[in-house]
MDTraj code that builds the backbone (N, CA, C; nanometers):
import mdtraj as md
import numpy as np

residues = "UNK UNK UNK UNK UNK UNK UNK UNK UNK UNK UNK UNK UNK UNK UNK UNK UNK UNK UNK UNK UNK UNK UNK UNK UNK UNK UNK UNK UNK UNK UNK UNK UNK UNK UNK UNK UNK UNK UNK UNK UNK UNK".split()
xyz = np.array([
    [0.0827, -0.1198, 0.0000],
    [0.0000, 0.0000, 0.0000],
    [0.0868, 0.1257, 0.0000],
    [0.1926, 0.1307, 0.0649],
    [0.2673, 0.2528, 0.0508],
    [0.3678, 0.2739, -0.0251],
    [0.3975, 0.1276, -0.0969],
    [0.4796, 0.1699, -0.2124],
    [0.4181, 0.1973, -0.3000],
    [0.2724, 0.1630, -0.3257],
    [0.2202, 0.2120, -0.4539],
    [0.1508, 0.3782, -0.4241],
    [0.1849, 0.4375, -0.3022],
    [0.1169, 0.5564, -0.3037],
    [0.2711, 0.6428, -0.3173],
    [0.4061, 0.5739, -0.2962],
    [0.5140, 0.6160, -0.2880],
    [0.5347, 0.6590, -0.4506],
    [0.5281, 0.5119, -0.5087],
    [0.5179, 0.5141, -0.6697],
    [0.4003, 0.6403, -0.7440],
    [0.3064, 0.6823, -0.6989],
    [0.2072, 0.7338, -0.7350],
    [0.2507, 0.9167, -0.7350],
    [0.3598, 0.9146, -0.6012],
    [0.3638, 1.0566, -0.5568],
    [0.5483, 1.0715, -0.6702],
    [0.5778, 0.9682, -0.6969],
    [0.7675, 0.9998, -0.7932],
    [0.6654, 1.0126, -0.9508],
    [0.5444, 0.9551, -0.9474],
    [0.5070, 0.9925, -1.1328],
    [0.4435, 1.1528, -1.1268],
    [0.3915, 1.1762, -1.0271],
    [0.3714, 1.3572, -1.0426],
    [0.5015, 1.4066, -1.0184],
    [0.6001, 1.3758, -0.9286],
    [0.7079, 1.4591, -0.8974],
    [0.7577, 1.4474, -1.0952],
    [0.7810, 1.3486, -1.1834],
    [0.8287, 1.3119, -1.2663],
    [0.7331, 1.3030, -1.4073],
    [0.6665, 1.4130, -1.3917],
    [0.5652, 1.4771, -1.4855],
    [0.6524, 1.5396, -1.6148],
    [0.7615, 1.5749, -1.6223],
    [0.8408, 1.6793, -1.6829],
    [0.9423, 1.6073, -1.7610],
    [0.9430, 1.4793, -1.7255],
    [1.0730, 1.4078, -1.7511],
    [1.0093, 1.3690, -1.9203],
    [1.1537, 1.3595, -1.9882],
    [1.1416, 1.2915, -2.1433],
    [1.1154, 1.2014, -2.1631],
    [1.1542, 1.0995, -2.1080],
    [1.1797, 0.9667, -2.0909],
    [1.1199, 0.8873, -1.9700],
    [1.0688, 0.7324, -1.9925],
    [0.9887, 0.6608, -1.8801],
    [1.1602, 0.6314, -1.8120],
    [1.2353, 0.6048, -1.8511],
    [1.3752, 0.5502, -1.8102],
    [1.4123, 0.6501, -1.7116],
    [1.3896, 0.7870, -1.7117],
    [1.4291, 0.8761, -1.5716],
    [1.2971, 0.8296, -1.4457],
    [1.1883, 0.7996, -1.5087],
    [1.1255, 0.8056, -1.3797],
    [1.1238, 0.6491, -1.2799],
    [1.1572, 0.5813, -1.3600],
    [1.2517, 0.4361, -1.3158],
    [1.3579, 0.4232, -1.2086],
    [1.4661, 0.5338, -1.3306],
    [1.5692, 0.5202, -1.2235],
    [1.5296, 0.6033, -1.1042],
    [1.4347, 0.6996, -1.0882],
    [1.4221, 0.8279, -1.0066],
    [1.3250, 0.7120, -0.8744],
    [1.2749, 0.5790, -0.9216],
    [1.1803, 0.4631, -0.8581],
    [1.3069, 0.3962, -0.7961],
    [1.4148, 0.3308, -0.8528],
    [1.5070, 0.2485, -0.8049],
    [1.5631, 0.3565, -0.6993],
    [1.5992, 0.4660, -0.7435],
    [1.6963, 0.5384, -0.6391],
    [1.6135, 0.5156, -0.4878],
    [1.4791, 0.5388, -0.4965],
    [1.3986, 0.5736, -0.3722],
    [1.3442, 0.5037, -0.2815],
    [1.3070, 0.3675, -0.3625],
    [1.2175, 0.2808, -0.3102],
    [1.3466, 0.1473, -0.3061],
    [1.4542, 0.1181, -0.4143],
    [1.5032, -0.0020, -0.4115],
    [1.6153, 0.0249, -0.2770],
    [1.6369, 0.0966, -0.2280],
    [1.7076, 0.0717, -0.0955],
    [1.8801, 0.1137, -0.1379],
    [1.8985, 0.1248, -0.2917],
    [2.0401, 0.1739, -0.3062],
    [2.0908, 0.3147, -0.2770],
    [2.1845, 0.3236, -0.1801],
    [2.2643, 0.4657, -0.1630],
    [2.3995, 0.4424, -0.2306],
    [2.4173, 0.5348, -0.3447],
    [2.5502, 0.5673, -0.4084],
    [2.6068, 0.7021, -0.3114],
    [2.7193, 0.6755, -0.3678],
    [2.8002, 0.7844, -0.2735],
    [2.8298, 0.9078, -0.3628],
    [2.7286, 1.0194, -0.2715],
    [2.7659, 1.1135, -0.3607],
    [2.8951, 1.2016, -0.3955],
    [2.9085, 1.2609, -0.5125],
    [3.0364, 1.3185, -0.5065],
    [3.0157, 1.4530, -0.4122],
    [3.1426, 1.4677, -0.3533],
    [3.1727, 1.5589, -0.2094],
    [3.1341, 1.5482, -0.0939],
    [3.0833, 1.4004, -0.0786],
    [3.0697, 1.3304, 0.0599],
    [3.1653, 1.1955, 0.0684],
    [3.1914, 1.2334, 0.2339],
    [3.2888, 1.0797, 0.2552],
    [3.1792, 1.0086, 0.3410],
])
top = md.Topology()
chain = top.add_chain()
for i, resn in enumerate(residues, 1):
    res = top.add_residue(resn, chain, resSeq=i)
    for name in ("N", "CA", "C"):
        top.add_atom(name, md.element.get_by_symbol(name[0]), res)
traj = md.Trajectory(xyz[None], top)
């Protein structure tokens, strides 16, 4: 239930985007549990 209201609230944030492939990865970043390390953090 709250991933699909999670999923529901990244396709309005991702209204603007060109491509279904940004709002995917913009789904994996949020919901799949991966943290990359950003550049200018240790």
């Amino acid at each position: 239930e709250s991933v699909n209201t999670k999923i529901r609230l990244l396709t309005r944030i991702a209204f603007g985007f060109k491509s279904p492939d940004a709002l995917i990865a913009l789904a994996m970043l949020s919901l799949g549990g991966h943290k990359p390390v950003l550049p200018g953090r240790d």
